[in-house]
C-alpha positions as CSV (number, residue, x, y, z in Angstrom):
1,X,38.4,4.6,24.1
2,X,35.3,6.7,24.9
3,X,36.1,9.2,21.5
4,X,35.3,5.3,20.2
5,X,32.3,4.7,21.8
6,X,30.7,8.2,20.6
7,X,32.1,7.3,17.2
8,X,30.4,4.0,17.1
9,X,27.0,5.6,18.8
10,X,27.2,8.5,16.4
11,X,27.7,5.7,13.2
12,X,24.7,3.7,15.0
13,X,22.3,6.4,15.0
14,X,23.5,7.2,11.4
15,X,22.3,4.2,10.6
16,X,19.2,3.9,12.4
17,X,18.2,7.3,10.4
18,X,18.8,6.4,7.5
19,X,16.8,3.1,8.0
20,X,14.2,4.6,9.2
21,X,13.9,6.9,5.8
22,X,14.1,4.0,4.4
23,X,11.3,2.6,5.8
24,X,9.5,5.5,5.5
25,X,9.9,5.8,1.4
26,X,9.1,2.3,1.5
27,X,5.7,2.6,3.5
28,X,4.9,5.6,1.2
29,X,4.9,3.7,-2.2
30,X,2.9,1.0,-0.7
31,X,0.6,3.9,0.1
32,X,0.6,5.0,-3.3
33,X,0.0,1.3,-4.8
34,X,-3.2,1.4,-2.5
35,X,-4.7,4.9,-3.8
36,X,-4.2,3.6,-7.0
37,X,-5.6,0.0,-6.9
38,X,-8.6,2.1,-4.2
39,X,-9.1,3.9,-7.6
40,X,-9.3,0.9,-10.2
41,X,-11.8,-0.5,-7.8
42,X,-14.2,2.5,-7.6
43,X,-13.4,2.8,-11.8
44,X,-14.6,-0.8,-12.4
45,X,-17.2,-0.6,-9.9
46,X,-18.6,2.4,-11.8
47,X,-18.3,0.9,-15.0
48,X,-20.3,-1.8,-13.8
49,X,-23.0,0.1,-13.0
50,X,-22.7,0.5,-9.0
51,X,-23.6,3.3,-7.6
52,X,-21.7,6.1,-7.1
53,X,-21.8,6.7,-3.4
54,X,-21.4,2.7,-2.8
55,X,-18.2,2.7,-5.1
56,X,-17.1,5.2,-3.0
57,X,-17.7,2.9,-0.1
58,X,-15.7,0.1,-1.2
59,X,-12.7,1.6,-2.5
60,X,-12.6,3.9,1.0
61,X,-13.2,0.2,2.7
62,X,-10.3,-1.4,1.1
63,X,-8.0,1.7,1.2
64,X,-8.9,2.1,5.3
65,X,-8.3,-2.0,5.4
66,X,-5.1,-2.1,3.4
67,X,-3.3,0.6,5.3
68,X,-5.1,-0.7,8.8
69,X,-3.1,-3.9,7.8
70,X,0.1,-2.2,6.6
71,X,0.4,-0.2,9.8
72,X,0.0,-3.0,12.0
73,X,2.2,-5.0,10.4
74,X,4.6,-2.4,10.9
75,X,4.0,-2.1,14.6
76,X,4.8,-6.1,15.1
77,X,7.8,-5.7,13.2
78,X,9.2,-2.9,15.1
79,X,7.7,-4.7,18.7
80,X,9.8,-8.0,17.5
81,X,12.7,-5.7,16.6
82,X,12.7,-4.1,20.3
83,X,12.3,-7.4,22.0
84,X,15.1,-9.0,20.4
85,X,17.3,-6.4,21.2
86,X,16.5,-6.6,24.5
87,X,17.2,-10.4,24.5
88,X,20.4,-10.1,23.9
């Protein structure tokens, strides 16, 4: 019975890595997503005539805003995750 119980740890913390990869790949392309739209909005903002340095400024703004958002969203997620374990 315990060579079962280490089996079943060992295929729970399997699993647990590999969703946490997961999570991870999935965190990075939203990253990505966000460099690239944080570049379209200093591109337009440019070709509309703003200024260089306050171009800058907004696409930095909504990068540091987006990924702000992102991480605690992923905080919460992961704080409901624990506390429902812990309820049962």
């Amino acid at each position: 019975m315990n060579d079962n119980t280490e089996s079943a740890d060992e295929i729970l913390a399997d699993i647990e890595a590999q969703m946490a990869v997961a999570k991870l790949e999935q965190r990075g392309l939203y990253a990505a997503a966000i460099a690239i739209l944080s570049g379209d909005i200093m591109k337009n903002a440019l070709a509309s005539g703003v200024p260089y340095n306050l171009a800058r400024e907004m696409a930095a703004d909504f990068w540091k805003a987006e990924m702000l958002a992102d991480t605690i969203a992923a905080l919460l997620r992961d704080s409901e995750l624990e506390e429902g374990d812990t309820e049962e």
